[in-house]
BABAKE-710143 format. One record per atom (N, C-alpha, C, CB): residue in three letters; x, y, z. Coordinates in steps of 0.05 Angstrom, whole numbers, plus 5000, padded with zeros to 4 digits. Each point is the difference from the previous one (the first is absolute). Glycine has a CB too. Layout:
<atoms>
alaXYZ
...
</atoms>
This chain:
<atoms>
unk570436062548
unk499849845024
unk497550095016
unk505049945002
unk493349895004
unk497250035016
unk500650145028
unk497949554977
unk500150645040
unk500450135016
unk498649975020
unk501550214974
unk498049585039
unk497849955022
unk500550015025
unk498349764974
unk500050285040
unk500350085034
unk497649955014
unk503050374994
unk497449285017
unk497749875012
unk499250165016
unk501149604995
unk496150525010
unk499450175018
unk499749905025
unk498350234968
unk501849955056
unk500249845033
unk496649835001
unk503750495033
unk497949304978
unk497949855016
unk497650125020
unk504049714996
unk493850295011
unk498349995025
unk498649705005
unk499050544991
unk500549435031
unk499549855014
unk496149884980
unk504450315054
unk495349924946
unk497049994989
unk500049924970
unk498550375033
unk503349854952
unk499349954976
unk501749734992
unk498750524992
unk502849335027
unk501149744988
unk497949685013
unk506150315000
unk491649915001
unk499349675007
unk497949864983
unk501050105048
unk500749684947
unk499349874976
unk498149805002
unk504050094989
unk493550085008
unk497649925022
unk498949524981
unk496750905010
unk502948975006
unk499849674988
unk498649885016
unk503849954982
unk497149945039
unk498749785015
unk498250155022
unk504149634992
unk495250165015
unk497750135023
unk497450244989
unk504849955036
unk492950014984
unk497850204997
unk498950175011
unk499549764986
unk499150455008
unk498950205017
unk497049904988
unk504350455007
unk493949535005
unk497749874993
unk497950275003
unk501449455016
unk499250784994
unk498650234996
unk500850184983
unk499049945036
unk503950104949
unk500650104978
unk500949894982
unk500450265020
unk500049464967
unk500449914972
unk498449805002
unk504350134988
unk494949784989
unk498649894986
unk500349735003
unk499850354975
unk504649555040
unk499749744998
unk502149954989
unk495849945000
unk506749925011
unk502149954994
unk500649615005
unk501050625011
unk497749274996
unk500149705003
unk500149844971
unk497350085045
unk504749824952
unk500949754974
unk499149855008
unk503750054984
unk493549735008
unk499549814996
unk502949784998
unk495450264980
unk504949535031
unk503149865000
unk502350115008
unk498549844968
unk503850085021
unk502250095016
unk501750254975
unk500449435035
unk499750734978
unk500950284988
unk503350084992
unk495950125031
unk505749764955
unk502750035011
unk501550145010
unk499549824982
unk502850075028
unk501950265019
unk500750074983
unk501649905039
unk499150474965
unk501550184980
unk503149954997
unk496650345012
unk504349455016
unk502449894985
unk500649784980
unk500850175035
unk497049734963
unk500349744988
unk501850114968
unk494549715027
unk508150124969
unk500350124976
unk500049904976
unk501850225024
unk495649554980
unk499249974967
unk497950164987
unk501049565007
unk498750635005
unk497350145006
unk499750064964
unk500550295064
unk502049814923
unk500050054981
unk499449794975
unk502450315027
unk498549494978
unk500649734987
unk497049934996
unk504849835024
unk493550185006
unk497049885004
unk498550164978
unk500049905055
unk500450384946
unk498650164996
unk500149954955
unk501150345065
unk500949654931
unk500749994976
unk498949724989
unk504150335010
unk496449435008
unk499149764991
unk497049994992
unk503549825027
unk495550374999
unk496449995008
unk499050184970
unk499850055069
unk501050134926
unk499950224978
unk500449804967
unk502650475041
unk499349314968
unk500149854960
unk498049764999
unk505950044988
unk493649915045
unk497749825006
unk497249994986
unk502250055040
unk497150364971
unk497150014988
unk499950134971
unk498350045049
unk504450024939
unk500150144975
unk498650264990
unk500849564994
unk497650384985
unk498350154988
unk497350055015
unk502449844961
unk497149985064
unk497349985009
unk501550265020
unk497049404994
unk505150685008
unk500250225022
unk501350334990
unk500749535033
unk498550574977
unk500850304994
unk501150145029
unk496050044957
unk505650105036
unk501350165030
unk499950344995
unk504149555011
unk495350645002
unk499650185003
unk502450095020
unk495349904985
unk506350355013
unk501750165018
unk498750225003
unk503949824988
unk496450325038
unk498150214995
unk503750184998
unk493149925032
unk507350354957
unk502450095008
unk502450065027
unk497250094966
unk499949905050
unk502049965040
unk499949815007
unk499150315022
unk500349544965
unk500849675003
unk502649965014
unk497849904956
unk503149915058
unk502949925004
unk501549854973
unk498649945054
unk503250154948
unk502349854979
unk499249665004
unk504750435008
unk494949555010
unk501049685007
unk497049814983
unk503350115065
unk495150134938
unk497149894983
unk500350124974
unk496549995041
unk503850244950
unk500350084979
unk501649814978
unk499450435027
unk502649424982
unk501049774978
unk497649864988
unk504549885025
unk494449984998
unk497549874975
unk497350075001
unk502249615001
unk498450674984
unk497250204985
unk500349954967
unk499950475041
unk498249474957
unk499449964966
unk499950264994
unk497249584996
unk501950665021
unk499950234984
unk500450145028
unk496949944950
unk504450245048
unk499650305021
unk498550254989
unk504649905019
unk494850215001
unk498050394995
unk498250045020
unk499250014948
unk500650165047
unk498050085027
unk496949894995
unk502850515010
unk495449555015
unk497549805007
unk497849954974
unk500450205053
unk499850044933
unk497549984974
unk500749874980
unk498450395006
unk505149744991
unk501749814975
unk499149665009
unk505350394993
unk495649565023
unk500149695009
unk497549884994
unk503150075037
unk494950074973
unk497249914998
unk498950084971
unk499350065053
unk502250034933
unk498349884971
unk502549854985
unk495950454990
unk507149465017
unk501149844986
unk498349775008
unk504650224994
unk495349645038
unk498049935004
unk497749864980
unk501950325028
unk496849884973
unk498349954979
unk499849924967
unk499650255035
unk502749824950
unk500449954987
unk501049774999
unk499650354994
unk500849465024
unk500849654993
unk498049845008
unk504650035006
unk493549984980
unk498249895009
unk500449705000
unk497550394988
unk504349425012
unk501049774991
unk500850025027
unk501249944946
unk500150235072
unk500249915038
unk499049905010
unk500750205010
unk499649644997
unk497649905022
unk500150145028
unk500249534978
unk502750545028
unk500650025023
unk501550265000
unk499749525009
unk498850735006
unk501150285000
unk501849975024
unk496050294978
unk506249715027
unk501250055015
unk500850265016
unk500349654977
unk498850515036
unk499950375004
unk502650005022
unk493550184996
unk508949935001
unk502450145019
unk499250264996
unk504349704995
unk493750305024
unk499450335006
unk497850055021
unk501250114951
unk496750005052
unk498550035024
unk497249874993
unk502550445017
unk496549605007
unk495749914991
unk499550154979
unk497549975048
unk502550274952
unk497950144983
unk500949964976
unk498750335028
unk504149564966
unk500750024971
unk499549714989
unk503750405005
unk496249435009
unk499449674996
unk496750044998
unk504649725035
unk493550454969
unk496750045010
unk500950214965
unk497750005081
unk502650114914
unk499850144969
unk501049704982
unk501950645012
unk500149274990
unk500649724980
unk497149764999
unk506150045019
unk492050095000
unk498149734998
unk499150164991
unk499549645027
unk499950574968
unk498050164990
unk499750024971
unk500750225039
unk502749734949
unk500650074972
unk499149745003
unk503950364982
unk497149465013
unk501549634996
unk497549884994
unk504249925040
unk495449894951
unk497549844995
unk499349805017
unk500750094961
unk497049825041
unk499249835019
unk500749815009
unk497850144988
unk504349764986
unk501049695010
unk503650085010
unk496149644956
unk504250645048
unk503050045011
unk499050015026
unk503050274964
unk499249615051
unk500850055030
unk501550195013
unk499649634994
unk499750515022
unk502550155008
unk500650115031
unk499350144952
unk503149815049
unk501249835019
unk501650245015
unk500249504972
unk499450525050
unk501650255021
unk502549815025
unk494250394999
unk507849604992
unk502249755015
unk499750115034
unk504749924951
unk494550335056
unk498850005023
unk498050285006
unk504349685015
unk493950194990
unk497350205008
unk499650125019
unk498249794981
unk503950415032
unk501850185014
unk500150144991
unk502049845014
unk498950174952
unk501450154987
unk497450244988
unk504449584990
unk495850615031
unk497850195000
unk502150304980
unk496849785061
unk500550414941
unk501050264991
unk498950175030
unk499649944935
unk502750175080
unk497750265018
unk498750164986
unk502650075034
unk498150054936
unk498850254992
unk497249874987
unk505050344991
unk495449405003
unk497349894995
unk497450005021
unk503349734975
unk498850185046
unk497850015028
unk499250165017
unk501349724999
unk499850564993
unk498150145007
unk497850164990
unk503049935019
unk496349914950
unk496850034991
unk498649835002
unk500850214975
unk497849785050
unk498549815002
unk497649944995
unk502550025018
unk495649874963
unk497050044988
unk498550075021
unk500049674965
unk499750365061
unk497850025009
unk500650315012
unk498549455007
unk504650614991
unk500150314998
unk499750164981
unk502149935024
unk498149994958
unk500350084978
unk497450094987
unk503949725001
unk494250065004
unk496950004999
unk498950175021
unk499849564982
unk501250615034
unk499550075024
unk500950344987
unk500949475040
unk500150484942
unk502250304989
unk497450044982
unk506749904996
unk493049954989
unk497650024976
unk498250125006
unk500649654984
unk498350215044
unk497750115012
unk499850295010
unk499649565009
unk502650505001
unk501250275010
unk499250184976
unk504549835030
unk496450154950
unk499850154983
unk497150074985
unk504749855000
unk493549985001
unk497349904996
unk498750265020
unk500749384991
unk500350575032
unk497950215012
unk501550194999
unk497249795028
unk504950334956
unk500350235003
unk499050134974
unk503549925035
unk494949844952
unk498750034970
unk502750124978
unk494350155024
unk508149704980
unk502549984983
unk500549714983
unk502050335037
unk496849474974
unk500849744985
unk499149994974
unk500149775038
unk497950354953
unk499750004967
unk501650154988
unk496049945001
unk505450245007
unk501750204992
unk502949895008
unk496450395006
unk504049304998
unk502249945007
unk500349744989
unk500150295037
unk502849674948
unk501749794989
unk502349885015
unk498650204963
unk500749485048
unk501949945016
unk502049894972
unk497049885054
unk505650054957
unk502750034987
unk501549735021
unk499950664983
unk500649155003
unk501549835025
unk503149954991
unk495349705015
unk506650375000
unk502949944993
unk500049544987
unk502350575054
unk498749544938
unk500549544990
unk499949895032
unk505049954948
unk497350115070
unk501950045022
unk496550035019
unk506550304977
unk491049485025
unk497750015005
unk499149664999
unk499650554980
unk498749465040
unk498049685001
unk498749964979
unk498950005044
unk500549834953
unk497449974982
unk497549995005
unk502449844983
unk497150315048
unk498150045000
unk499850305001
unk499149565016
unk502550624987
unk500350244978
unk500250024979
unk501250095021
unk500149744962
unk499350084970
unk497549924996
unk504349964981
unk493749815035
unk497849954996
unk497850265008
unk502049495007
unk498650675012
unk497950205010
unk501550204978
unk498549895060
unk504050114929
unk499550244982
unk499149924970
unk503650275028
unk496649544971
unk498449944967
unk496050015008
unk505349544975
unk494450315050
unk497450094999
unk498550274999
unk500949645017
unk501250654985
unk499850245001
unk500450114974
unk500949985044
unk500049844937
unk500850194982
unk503150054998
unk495550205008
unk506349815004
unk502250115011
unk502349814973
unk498050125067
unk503149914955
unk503449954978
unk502849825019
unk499150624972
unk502349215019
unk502449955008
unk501850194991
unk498949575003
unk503250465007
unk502550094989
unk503249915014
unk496350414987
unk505249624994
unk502449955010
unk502050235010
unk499249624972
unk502650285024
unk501550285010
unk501650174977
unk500849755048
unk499150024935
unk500350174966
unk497650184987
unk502849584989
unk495850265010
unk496750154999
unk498550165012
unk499849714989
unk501750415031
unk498250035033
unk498750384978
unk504949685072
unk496350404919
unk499450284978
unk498049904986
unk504550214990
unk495749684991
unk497949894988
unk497149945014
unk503949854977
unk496050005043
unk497849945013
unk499150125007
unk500749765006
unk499650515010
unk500150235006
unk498750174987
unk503249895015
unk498050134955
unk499450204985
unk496449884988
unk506350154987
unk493149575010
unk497949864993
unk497950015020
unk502849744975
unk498550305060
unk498449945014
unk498350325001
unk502949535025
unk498850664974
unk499250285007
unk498250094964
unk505350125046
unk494449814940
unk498950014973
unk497249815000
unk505150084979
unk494649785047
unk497749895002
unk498350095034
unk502649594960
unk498750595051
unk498550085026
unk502150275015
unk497749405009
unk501350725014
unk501650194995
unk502149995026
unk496250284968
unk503849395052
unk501450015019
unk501549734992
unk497050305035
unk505149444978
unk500749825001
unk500549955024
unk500850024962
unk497449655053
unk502350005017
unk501949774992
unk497150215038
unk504949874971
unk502349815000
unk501449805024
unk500650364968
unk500449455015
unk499949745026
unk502549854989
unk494149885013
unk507850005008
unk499950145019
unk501750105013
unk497349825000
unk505150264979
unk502250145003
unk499750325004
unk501949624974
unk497950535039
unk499850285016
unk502450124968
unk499549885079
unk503250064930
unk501750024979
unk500550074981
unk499949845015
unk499249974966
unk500349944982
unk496750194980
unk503949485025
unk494750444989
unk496650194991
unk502050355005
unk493749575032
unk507750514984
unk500750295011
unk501050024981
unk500550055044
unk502849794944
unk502250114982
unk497750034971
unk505549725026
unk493050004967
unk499450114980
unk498750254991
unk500649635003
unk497450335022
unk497850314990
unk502350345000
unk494149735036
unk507350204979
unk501750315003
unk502650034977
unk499049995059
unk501949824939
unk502149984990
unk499750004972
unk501649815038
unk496649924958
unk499049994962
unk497050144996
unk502449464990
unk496350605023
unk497550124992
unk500050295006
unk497849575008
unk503750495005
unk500850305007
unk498050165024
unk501750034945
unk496949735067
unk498050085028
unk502850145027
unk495049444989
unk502450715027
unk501450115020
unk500949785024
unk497350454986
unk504149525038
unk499549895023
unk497249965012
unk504150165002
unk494850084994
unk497750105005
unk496749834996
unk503850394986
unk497549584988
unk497749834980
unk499549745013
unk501750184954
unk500349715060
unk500149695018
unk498949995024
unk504049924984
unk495250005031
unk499349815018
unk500049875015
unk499850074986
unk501149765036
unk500749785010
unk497749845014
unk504450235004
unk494449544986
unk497249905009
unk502049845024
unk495649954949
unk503550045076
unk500949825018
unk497749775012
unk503550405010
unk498349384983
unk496849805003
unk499749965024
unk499949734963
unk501850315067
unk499549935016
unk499150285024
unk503049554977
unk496750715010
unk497950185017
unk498350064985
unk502550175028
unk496250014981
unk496650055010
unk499850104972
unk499050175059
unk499049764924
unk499150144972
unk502750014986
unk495750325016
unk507749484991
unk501350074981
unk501950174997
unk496849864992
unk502050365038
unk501650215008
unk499750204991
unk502349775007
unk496350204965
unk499850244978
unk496650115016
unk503349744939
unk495050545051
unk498650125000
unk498249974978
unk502750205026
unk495049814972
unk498850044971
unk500650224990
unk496749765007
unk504650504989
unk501350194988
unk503049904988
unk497150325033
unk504449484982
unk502350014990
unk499149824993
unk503250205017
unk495949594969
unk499449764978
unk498550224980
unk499249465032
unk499650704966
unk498350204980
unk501850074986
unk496850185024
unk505349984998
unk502250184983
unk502349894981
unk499350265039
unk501749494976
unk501749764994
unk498849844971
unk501049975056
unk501749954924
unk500149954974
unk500349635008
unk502550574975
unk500449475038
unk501149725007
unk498649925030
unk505250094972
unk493449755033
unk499749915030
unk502349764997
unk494150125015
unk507949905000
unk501849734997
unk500249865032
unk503450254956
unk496349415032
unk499249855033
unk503050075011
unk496049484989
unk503850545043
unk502250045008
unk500949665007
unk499050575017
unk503649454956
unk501349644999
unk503050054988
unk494849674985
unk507750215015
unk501750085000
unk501249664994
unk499250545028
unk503949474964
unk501449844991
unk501249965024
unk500150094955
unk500449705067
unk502550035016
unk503350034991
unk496649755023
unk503750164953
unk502150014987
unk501350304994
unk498049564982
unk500850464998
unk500350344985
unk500150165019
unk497449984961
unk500450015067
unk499350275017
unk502050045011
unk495849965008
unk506449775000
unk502050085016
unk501550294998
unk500349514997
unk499950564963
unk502050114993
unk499350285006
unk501649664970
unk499650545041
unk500250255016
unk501750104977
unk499749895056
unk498750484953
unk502350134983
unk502950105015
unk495850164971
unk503749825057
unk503249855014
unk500849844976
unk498949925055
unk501349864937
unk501649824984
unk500350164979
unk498649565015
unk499750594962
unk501250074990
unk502250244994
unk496749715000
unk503050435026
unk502050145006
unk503149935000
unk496350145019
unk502749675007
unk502949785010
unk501249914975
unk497949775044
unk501250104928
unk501349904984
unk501350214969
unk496949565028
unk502050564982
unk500150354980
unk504050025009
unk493050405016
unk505749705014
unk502550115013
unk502849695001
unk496050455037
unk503149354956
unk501949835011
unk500949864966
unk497549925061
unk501350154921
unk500149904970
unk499350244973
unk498249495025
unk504250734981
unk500150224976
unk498149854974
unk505850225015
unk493349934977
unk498950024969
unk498149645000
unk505750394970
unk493149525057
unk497949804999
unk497349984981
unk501950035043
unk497649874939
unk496650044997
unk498149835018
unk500850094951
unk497950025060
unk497649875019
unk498349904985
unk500150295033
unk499349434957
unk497750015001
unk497749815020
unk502050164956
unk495249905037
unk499749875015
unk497249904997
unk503550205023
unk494749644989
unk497049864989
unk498150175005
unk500949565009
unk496850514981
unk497650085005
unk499349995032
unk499049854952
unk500449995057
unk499549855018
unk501050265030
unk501049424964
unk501550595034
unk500850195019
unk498650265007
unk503849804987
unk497450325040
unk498250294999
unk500350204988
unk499549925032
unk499350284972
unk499050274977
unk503950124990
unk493450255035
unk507549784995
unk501650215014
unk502849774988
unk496450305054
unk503349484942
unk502149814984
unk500350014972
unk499149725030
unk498550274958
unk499450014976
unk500350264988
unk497449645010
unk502350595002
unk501150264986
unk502550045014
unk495650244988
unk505949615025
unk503450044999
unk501749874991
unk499650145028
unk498849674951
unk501249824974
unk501450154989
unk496949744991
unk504350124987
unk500050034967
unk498349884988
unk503950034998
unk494749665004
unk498749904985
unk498149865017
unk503350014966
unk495249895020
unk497549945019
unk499049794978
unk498650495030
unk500049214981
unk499249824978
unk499649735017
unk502850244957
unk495549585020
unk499849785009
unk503049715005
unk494850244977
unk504149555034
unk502049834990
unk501249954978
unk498349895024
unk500350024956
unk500350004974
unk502250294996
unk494549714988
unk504050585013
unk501450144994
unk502550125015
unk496050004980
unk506249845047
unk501750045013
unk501549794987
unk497950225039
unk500949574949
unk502249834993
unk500450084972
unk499049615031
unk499550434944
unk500950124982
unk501450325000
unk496649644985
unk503350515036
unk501950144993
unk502849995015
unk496250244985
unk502949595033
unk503349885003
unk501749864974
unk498349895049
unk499450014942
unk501449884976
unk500950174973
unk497449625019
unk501350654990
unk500850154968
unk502550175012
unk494450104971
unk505949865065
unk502050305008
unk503049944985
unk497750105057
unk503850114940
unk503750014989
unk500849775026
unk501450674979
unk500249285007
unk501949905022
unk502250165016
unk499249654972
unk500850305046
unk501450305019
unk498150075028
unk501650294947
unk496149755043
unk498050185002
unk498649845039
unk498950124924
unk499750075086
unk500649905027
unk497250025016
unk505250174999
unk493149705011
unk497049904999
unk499749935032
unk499749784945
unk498350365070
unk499849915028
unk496050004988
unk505750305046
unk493549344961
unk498549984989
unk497650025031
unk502949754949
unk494750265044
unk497950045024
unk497849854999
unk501250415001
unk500149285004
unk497349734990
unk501149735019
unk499050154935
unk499549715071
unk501249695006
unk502649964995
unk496249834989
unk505150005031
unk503550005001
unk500349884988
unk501550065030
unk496749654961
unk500349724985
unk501350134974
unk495649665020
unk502350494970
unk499650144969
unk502750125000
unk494450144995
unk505550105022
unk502650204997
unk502349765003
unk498050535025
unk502149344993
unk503249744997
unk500049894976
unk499949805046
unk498850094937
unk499149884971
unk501950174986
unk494649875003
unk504050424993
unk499750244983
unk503350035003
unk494350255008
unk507449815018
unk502750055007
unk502049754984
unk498250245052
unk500549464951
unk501849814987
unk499450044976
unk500549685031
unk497750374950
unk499550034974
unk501150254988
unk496249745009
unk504950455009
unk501250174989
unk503350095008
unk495050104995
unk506349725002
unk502550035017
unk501550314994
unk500649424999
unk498250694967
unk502550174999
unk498050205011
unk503849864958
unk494350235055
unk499050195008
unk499550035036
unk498249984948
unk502250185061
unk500450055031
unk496550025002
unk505850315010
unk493149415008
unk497549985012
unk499649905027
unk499049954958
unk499350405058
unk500349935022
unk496750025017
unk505650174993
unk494149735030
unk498349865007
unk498350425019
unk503349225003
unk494850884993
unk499350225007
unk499850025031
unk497950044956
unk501549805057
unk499949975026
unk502449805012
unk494850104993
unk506950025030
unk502449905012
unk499249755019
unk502250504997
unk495149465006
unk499449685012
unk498449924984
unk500550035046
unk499649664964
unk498149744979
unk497850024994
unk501849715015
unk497650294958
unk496050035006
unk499049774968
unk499250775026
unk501549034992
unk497749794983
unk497149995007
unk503749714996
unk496050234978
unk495949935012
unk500549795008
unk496450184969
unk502849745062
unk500149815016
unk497849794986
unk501650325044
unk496149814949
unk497649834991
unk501049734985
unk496950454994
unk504949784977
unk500549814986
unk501649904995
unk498050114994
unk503949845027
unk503349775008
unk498149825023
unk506050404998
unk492449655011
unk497749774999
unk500849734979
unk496150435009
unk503149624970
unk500649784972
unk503249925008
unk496450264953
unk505249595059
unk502450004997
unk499749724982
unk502150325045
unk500449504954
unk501749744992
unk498049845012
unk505350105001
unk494749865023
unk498549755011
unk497449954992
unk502450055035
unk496650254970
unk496849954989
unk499749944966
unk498350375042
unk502549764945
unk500449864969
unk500649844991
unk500450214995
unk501349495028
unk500749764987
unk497849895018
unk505649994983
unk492850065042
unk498649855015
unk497550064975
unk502250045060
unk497250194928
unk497550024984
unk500549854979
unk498750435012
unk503649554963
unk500249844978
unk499849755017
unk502750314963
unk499149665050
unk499949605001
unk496649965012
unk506549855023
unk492250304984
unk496749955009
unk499249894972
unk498750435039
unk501849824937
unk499849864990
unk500149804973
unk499150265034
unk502649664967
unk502549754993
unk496949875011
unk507250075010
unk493049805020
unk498249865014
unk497250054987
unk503150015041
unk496550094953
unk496250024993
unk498050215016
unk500449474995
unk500950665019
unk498950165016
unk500150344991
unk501249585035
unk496850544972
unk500750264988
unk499450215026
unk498749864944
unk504550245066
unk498950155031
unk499650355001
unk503149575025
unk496350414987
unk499550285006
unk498750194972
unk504349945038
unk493349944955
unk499150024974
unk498650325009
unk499249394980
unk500750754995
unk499250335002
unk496550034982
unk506650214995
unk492149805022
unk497249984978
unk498850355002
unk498149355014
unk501350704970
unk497650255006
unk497249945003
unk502750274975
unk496049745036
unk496049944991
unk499450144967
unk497850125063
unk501149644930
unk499950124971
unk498150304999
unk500349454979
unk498150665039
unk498650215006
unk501550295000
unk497449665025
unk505150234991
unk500850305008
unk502849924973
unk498350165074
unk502349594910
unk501549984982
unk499750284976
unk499649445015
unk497350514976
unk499349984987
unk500050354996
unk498349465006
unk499950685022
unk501150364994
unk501550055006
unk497750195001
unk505149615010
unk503250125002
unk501150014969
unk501349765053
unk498050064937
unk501049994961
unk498450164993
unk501149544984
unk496550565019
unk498950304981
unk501550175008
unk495449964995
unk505650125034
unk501950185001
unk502249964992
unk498350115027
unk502749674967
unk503249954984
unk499350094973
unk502049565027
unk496350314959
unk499450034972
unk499750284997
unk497949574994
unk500650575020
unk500350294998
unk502250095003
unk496550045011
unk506049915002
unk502450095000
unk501649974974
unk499649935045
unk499949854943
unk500949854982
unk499150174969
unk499749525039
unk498250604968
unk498450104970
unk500450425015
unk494649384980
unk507950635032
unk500250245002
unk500950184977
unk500449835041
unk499650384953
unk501250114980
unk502550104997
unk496550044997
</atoms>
């Protein structure tokens, strides 16, 4: 019998951000036409009709924190890179459909060919840990390092979970994508070709790997801050420093404290923790396990049955992961709600208002890259791609 325990509500983390705009912080939430109400309840019916309408000319994408209510009509689920080369591989789409954020709908044009479309059901649907690398800081970081006569001696490194106009400034450097499965690997390629990296733009996730899988000190790291003076750092501590990592973070993951994993230790005998990359240092060494999406859901799927799991990722995923496993006790790591607001953005309404667009002939909220900065964001993919 399944073991779940909806975690408490906050005020913040339940808001299920849709209508209306902030015209100084998003990008733009206005539906062309009429948008439907989230009560309407053919919503499902529309959505399914609109989906046998365009057939084969359409493809759907789930990203894994997707909502359930969108996740029914995904042609495929996985996380942002998976998606963006199934993606790719149908080249017979016409129409990419992305349930997931900007940056991962901006990688699908990147794979996809010229004559695919691809389609963001609302262009809201941001990443924060995306947005706080921003090219003209970032270029501003480069330069930093230039006069401290370090940038030839330095390999930028961009998490996927990145714009494309970061993977564009790091393929024009030479540099590398990576995921969060790969994030070792890239690492190990980037430091075999210069003798610093910086990394972008998870703080995190650049920390666990270098200490944890590469066997670097605390020490060895860094924290570039883009918004003080030189960065914050000294030209001695960028000299001394292996990892310069941008200071950028997951709102999701960061929530999780090693408070929580105490609290669920003491409140669930013989628990395994695991939990995402993504989280902090002081989380991630009071695991048991530590891994990507991909790798939280396959070893849920290999655990005994019995066996008792307080997981440390998106609630969407962990609620999924709890109904898919009824005979195993799966519990949520943190005692309040923590969806990525960004991406419950994508709900019901906006996915039948985007297919029936287009049913009609219209193609909205279309995702383009400039073929310029396309073009050295795929040398950095391709370099990820031809890792060893």
């Amino acid at each position: 019998m399944t073991s779940w325990a909806e975690p408490s509500p906050t005020a913040t983390a339940l808001l299920l951000l849709g209508r209306g705009a902030d015209a100084g912080s998003e990008r733009g939430v206005d539906c062309p036409g009429e948008l439907p109400a989230p009560s309407d309840p053919d919503l499902v019916a529309r959505a399914t009709r609109a989906k046998a309408a365009l057939g084969d000319r359409l493809f759907v994408l789930g990203h894994h924190y997707q909502r359930d209510e969108v996740i029914q009509f995904a042609d495929v689920t996985g996380d942002s890179f998976k998606l963006a080369r199934e993606a790719a591989a149908r080249p017979q789409a016409e129409f990419i459909v992305f349930c997931g954020v900007h940056f991962m709908a901006e990688s699908a044009d990147i794979l996809t060919g010229d004559a695919q479309q691809v389609v963001l059901p609302d262009l809201a649907a941001g990443c924060s840990m995306a947005d706080m690398a921003v090219l003209a800081q970032v270029e501003a970081a480069w330069d930093r390092l230039a006069s401290a006569g370090l940038a030839d001696r330095t390999v930028p490194v961009t998490y996927m979970n990145s714009s494309a106009d970061i993977k564009g400034f790091v393929g024009r450097r030479g540099g590398v994508v990576c995921t969060s499965s790969n994030a070792r690997r890239a690492l190990e390629w980037a430091l075999g070709k210069g003798e610093k990296v910086l990394f972008l733009p998870d703080q995190h996730l650049g920390r666990n790997t270098a200490v944890l899988e590469l066997g670097m000190s605390l020490s060895d790291c860094v924290l570039y801050d883009p918004h003080k003076r030189d960065g914050g750092l000294t030209d001695e501590q960028l000299r001394d420093a292996t990892m310069i990592l941008w200071r950028g973070h997951c709102s999701v993951h960061g929530r999780f404290t090693l408070d929580c994993v105490t609290e669920i230790r003491n409140r669930i005998p013989d628990v395994n923790v695991l939990v995402h990359p993504e989280c902090r240092h002081e989380v991630v060494t009071a695991a048991d396990l530590v891994g990507s999406t991909e790798f939280i859901i396959r070893t849920l799927d290999a655990a005994p049955a019995g066996s008792k799991w307080a997981i440390g990722t998106e609630l969407n995923l962990v609620r999924r992961l709890a109904d898919a496993h009824p005979d195993k006790q799966v519990s949520f790591l943190d005692r309040t709600v923590c969806y990525c607001s960004t991406m419950n953005r994508i709900d019901l309404p906006h996915l039948v208002w985007s297919l029936e667009e287009l049913v009609a002939g219209r193609v909205p909220n279309r995702i383009t890259v400039d073929p310029v900065t396309a073009h050295f964001a795929r040398v950095a993919l391709d370099q990820m791609l031809a890792l060893p």
